[in-house]
C-alpha positions in Angstrom: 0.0 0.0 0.0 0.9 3.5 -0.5 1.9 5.7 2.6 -0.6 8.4 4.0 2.1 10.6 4.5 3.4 9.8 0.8 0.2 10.7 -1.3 -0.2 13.6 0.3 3.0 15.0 -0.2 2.0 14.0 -3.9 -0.8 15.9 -3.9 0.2 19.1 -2.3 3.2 19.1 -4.9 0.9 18.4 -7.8 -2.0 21.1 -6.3 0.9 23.8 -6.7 1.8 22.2 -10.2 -1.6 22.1 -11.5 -1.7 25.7 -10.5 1.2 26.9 -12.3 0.1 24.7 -15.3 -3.1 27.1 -15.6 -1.2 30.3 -15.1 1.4 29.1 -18.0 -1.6 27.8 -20.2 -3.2 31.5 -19.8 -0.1 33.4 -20.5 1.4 31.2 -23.5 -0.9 30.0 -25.9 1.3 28.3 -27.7 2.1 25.9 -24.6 -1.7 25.5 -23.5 -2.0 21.9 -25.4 1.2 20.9 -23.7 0.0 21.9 -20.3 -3.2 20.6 -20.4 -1.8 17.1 -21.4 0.6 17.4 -18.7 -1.6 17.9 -15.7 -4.2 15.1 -17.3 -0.8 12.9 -16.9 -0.5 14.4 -13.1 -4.2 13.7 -12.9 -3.9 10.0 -13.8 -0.4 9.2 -11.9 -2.7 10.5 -8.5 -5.4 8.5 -9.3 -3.3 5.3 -9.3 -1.9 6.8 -6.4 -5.0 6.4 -4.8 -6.3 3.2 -5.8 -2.6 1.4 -4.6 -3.6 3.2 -1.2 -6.8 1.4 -1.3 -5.6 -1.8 -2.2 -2.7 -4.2 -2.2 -2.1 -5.9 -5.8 1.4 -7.6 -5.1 2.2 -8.7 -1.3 4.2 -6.2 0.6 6.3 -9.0 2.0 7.9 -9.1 -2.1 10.7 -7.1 -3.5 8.5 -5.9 -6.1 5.7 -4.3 -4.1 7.4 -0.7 -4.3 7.4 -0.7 -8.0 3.7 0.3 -8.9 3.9 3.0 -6.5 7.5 4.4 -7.5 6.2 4.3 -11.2 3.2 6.5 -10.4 5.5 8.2 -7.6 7.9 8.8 -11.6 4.9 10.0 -13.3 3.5 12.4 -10.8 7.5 14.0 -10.6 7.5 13.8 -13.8 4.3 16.0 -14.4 5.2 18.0 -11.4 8.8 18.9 -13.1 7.9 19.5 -17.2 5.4 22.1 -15.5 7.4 24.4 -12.7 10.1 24.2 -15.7 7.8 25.4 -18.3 6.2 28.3 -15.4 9.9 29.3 -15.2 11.5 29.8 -18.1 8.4 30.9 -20.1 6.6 32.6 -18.1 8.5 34.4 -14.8 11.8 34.8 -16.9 9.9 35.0 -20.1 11.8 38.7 -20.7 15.4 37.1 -20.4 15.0 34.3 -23.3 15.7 31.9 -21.4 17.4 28.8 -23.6 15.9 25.5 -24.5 18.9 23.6 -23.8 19.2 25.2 -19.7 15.5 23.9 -19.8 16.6 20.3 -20.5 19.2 20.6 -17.8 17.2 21.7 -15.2 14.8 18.5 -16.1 17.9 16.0 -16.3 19.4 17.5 -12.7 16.0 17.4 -11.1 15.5 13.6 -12.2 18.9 13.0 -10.9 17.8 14.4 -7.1 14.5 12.7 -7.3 16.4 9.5 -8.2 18.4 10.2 -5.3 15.7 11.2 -2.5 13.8 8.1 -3.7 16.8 5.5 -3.3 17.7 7.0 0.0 13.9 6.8 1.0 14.1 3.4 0.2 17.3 2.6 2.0 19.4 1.7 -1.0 23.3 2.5 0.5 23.7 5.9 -1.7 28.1 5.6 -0.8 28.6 2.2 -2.6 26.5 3.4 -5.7 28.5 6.9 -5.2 31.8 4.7 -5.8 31.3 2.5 -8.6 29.5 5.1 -10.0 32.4 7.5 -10.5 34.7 4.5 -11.8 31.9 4.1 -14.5 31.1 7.6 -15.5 35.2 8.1 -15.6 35.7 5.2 -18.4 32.6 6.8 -20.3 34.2 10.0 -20.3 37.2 8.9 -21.6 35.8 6.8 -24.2 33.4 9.3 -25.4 35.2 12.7 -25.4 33.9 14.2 -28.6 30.2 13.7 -27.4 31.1 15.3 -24.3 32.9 17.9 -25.9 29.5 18.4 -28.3 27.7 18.6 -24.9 28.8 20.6 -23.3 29.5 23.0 -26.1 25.5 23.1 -27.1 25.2 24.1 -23.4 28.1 27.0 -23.5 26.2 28.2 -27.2 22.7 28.1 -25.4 23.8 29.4 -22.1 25.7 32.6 -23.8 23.4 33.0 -26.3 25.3 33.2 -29.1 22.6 32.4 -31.3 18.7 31.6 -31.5 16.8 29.4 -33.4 15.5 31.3 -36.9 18.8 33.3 -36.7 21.0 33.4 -40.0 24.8 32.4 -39.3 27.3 31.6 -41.9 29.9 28.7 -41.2 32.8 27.7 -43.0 31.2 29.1 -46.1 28.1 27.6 -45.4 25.5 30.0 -44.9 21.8 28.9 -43.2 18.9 29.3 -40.8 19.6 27.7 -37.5 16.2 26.1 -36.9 17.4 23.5 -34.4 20.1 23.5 -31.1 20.5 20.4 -29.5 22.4 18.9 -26.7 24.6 17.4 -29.6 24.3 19.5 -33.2 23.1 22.7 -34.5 21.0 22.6 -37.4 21.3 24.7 -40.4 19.0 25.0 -43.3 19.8 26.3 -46.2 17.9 28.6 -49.4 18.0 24.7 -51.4 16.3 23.1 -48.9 19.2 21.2 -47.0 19.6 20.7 -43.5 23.4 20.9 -42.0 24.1 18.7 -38.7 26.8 20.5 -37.7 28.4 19.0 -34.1 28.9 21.4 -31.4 32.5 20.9 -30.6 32.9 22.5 -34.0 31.0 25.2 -33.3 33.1 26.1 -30.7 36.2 26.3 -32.9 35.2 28.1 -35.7 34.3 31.6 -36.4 30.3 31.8 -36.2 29.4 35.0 -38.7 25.3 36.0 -36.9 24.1 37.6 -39.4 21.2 40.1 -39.2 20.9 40.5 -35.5 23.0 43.3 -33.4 22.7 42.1 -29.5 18.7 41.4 -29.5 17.9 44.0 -32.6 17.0 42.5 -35.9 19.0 44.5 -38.6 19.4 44.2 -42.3 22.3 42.3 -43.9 24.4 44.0 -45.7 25.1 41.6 -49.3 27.3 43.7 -52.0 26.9 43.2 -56.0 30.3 43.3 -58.0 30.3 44.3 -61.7 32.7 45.7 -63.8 32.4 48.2 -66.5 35.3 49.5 -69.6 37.5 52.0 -69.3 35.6 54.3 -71.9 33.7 55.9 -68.9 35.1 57.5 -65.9 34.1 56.1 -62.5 32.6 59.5 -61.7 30.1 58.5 -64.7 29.2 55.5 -63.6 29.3 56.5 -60.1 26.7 58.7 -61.1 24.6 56.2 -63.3 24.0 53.9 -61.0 23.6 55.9 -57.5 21.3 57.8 -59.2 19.6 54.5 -60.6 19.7 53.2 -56.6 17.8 55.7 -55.0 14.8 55.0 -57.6 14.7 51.1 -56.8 11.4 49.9 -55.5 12.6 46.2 -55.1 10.7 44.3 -52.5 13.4 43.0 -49.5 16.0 46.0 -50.2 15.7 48.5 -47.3 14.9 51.8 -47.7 17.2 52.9 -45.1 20.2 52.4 -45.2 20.3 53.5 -48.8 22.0 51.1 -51.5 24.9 52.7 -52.6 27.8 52.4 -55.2 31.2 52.1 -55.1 34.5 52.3 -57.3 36.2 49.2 -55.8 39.4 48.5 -58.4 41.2 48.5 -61.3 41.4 45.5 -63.7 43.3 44.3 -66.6 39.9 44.7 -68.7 37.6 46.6 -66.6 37.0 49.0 -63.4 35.6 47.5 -61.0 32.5 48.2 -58.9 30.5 47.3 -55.8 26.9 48.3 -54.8 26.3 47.3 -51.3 22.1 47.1 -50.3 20.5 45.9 -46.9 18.4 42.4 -47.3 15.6 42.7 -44.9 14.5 38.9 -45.2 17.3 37.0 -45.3 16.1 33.9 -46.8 15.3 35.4 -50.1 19.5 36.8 -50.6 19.4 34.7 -53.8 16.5 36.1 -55.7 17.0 39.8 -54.1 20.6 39.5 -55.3 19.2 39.1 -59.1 17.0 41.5 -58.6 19.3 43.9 -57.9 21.9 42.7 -60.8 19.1 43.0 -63.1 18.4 46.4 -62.2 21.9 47.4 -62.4 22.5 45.9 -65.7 19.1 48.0 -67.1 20.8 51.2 -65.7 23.9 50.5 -67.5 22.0 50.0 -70.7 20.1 53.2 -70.5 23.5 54.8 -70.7 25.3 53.3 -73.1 27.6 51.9 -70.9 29.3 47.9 -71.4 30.1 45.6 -69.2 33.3 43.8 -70.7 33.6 40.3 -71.2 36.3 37.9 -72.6 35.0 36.7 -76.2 36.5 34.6 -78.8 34.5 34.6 -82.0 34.7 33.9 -85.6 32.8 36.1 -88.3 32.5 35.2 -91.5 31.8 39.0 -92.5 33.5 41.9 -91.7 32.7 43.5 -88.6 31.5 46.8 -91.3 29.3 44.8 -93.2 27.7 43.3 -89.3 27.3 46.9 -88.2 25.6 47.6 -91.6 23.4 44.8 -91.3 22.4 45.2 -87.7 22.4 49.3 -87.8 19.5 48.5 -90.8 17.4 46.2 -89.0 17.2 48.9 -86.5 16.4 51.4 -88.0 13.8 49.3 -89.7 12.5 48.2 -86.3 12.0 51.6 -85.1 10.1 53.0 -88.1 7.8 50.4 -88.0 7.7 50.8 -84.1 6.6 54.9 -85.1 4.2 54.0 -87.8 2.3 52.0 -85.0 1.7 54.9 -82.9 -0.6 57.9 -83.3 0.8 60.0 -81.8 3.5 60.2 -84.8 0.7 59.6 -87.3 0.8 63.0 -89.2 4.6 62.4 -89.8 5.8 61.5 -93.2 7.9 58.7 -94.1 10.8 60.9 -94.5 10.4 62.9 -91.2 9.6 59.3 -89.1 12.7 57.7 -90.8 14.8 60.9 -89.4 13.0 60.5 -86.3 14.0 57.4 -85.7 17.8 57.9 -85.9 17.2 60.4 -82.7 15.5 57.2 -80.6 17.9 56.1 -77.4 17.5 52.8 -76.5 16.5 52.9 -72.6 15.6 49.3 -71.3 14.7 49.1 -67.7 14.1 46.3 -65.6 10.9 45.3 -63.6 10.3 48.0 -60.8 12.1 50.1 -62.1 10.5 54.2 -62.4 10.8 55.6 -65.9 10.0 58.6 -64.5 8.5 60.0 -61.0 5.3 62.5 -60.9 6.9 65.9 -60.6 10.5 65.5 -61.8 11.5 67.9 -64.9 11.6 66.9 -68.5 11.3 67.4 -72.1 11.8 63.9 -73.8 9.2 61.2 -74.1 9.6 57.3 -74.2 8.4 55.0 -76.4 7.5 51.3 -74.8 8.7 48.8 -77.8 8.5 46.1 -75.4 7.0 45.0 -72.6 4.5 46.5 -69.6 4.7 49.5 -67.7 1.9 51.3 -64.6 1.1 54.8 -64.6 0.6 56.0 -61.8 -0.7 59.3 -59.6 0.4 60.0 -56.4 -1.6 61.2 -53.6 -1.9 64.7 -52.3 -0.4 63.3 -48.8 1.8 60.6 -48.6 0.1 58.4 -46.6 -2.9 58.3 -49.9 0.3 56.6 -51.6 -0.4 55.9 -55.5 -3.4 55.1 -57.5 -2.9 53.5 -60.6 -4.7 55.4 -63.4 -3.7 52.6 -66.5 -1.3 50.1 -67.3 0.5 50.5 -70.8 1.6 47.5 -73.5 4.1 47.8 -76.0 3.7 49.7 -78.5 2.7 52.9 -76.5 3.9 55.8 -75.4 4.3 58.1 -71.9 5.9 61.0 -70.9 4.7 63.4 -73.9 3.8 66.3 -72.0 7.6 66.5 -71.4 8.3 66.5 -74.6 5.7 68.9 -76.3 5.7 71.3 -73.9 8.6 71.1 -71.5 6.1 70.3 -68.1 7.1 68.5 -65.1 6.2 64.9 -64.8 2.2 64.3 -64.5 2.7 60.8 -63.3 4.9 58.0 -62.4 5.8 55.2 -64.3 6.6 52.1 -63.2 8.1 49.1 -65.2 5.7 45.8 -64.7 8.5 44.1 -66.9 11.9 43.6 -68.5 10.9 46.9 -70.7 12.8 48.4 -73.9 11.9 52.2 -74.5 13.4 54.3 -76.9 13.5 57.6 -75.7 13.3 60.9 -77.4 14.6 64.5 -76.3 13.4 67.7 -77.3 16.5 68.6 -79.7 16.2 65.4 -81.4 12.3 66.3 -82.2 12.6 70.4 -82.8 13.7 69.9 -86.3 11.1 68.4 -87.4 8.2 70.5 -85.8 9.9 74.1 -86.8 10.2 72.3 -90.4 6.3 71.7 -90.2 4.4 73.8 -87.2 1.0 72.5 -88.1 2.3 68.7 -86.1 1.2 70.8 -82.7 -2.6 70.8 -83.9 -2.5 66.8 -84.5 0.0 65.9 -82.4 -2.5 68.0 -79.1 -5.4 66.2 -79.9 -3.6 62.9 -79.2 -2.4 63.9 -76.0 -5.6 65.8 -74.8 -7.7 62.6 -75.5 -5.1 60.9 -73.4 -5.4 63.2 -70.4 -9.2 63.7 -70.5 -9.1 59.6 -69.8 -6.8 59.8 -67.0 -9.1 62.5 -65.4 -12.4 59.9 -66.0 -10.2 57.5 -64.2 -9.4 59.5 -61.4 -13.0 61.2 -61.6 -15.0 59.4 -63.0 -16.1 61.6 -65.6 -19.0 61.0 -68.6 -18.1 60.5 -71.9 -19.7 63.8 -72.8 -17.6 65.5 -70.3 -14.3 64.1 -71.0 -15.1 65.0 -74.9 -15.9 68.6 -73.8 -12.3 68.4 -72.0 -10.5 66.8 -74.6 -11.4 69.8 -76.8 -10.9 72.2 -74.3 -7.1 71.0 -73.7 -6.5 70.3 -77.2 -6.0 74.2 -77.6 -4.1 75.2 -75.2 -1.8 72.4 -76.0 -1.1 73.7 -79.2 -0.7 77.3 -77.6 2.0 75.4 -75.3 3.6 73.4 -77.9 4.2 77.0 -80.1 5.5 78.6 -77.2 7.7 75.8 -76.4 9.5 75.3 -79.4 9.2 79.0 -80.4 6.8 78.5 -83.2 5.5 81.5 -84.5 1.9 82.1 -84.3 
């Protein structure tokens, strides 16, 4: 039978217990299912408890009579352990973080003193098993140092806190997520979906890089892009190209503060050298963002003209004239057809489009990228040969952000009130793709209008029947009123366009 004195030490412990397994339940969510299976364990291990007080299965004059009540004696500990533990360290030191691992200590060394308490309480002679003891846990140590050393190093990692589980660290070159820390290993896992055991003995001899956490704060990691670029321009040129390119990314995961920047990082046998350094705020996406952010580099390049050199070997048949010929007459092709689809350059002659077409810059820009941003200067307008780009109007405040007023397909057009008329930016425009533009300035149009004035009168009504949309998208205006503003615009858009390229009257 089970002691008086014994069951109701068990239940005053397991009252307490039960106690602080509500209190942790209420304040962590997360570990309510946990508690509550716990104390239904408690629960049972009393009940049995109480039955073996009640009656005697086995005869007490045998061994073996203890053991029922010193396994339900196991199970009520056990309970009454898993729960002060999980009161401690997650809810009364809940601000301090406290590790997993010192958790799992506190559970082995509080097994150890019940294992201890019980033997004395049932007269086992605690000095003999002290001695042999020691002789046996000495020829384990010995015989298995590198688990000890893994050990005790998973303890020293979770103790100092040298890293948390979803924390990014880089090791040896190997860069991952640390999603597990056990007594043994760390786990890492990685952007391809591989998990690396790594022991923690070698933990503690190599140099851990935590990336993205300062002391508790979550910060952005730093990742620089390298790309070189010919000799033909000056780093102060490119310098300028792509910083100016940086401060107009809108790439999703690159911090807006701290600002990407460029630098001029060294001189090669075929190229200078540069670096732009950007702040990943998720680090698990550092693969994708980091072709994002090549991508958009490259696009800035190619808007001004400027090569990135590589090493080529190749064997033309022709002569590199006769290529030049060939391609420089496919373009030029391309782009006449390219202004023959657009009505905006309808009234033009074939003569005028084919010399309009030789003043088209090729400007690609990547996805994301702004064309141009609602009030900045201008007088040149794009042409989208292909792919997508938004229009957009910003909002009076800036917390109204931007409301998209259309979205444009190749072949189109945007920007045109910068060219006809020299006003700032209406609108922003925003590439939903890789995008090729060709764009074209004022100088390389003012030829042709001063050669023919009467273009303003066509070329206005194009542009007002453009606008007088974007106002019924914003206003939602009738079709009889946007006509009546169409018109409206169309003539004082020709009064600008005179003024503007100093037509006479």
């Amino acid at each position: 039978m089970v002691e008086t004195i014994t069951l109701q030490e068990a239940l005053g412990f397991s009252a307490v217990a039960l106690l602080l397994g509500l209190i942790t339940a209420r304040f962590r969510p997360d570990l309510r299912r946990a508690q509550i299976v716990t104390m239904f364990v408690i629960v049972l291990g009393l009940g049995a408890l109480a039955l073996l007080s009640r009656f005697q299965f086995i005869p007490p004059h045998l061994a073996i009579a203890v053991i029922p009540r010193e396994i339900c004696l196991l199970i009520v500990a056990l309970g009454n352990f898993r729960i002060w533990i999980a009161f401690l360290g997650n809810v009364l030191l809940a601000r301090r973080a406290v590790p997993r691992i010192l958790s799992e200590v506190s559970m082995f060394i509080s097994l150890a003193v019940y294992a201890l308490f019980r033997m004395d309480a049932l007269g086992v002679n605690l000095t003999a098993i002290t001695v042999s003891s020691t002789v046996v846990l000495g020829a384990i140590g010995f015989a298995a140092q590198a688990t000890l050393n893994n050990l005790l190093g998973g303890v020293s990692l979770q103790l100092d806190n040298t890293y948390r589980i979803g924390d990014w660290i880089e090791v040896d070159g190997l860069t991952g997520e640390v999603v597990s820390i056990r007594w043994r290993y760390t786990a890492l896992a990685t952007v391809t979906n591989v998990t690396i055991i790594i022991p923690n003995g070698e933990l503690m001899k190599s140099k851990v890089t935590l990336l993205g956490r300062r002391g508790d704060e979550r910060v952005p990691w730093r990742r620089p892009i390298e790309f070189g670029v010919g000799y033909e321009w000056t780093p102060g040129q490119v310098l300028t190209v792509v910083s100016s390119a940086l401060e107009r990314f809108e790439i999703p995961l690159v911090a807006a503060k701290p600002l990407a920047h460029c630098v001029c990082a060294g001189f090669e046998s075929s190229a200078i050298r540069y670096v732009v350094y950007y702040w990943l705020t998720d680090l698990k996406a550092y693969l994708e963002t980091d072709s994002r952010v090549r991508v958009h580099v490259y696009a800035a390049l190619g808007r001004a003209g400027m090569e990135i050199p590589i090493s080529r070997s190749d064997l033309y048949l022709h002569s590199a004239r006769t290529m030049a010929a060939t391609m420089g007459a496919n373009e030029q092709k391309s782009r006449v057809e390219l202004l023959r689809s657009l009505e905006l350059f309808a009234p033009l002659t074939d003569d005028e489009t084919h010399a309009l077409a030789t003043q088209l810059t090729p400007t690609p820009f990547a996805p994301s990228d702004i064309a141009t941003r609602q009030g900045e200067p201008s007088d040149s307008l794009y042409i989208l040969a292909r792919g997508e780009v938004a229009i957009f109007r910003d909002g009076e405040h800036p917390k109204q952000g931007r409301k998209l007023l259309a979205k444009l397909t190749a072949p189109a057009f945007f920007g045109e009130m910068g060219l006809l008329t020299g006003q700032a930016r209406t609108a922003t425009i925003v590439a939903e793709s890789e995008a090729l533009c060709y764009r074209l300035d004022k100088r390389g149009f003012e030829a042709i209008i001063q050669a023919r004035p009467e273009l303003a009168e066509a070329m206005s009504r194009t542009v007002a029947t453009r606008q007088a949309a974007n106002d019924a998208t914003l206003a939602s205006l009738s079709a009889e009123a946007r006509a009546q503003a169409t018109g409206t615009r169309a003539s004082e858009l020709v009064r600008r366009i005179r003024q503007f390229f100093g037509l006479n009257a």
